[in-house]
C-alpha positions as CSV (number, residue, x, y, z in Angstrom):
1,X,145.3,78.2,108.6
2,X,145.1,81.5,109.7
3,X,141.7,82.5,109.3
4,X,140.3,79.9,111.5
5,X,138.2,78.0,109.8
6,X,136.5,74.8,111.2
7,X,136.8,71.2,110.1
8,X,133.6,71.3,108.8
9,X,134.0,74.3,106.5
10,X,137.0,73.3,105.3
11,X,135.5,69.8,104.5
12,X,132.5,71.4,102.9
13,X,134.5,74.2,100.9
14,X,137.1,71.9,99.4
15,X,134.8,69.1,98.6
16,X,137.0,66.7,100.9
17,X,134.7,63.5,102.3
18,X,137.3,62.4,104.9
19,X,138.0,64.2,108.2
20,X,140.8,62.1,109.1
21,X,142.6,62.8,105.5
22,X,142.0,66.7,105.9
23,X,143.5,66.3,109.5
24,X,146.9,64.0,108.1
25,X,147.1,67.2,105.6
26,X,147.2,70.2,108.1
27,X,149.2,67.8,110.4
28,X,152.0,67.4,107.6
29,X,151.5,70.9,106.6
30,X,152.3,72.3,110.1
31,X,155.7,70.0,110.2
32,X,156.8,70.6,106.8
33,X,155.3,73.7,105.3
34,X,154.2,73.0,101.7
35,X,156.8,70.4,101.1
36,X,154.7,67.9,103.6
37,X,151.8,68.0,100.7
38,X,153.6,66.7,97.6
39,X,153.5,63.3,97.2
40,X,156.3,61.4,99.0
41,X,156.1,58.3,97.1
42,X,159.4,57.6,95.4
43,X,160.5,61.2,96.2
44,X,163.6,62.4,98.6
45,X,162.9,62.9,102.4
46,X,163.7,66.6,102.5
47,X,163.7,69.2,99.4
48,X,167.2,69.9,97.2
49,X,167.0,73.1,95.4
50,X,168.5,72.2,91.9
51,X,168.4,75.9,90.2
52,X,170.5,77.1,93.2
């Protein structure tokens, strides 16, 4: 994110053959930090922290 890479490179780098898909992921990851990458399926809309 913050060495500016393009679209392309990142598409190219990470083997990823949809643009949208890479564009829902740095969407979600802008809103939500890492927790907008797990899965959400069956999971809890915002993180607890059980160990705390």
């Amino acid at each position: 994110m913050d060495e500016e890479w393009t679209y392309r490179s990142l598409l190219d780098k990470f083997g990823i053959a949809d643009r949208y898909r890479l564009k829902q992921w740095l969407r979600k990851y802008k809103e939500l930090g890492e927790f907008g990458l797990l899965e959400q399926r069956g999971r809890r809309k915002e993180y607890v922290d059980r160990c705390a």
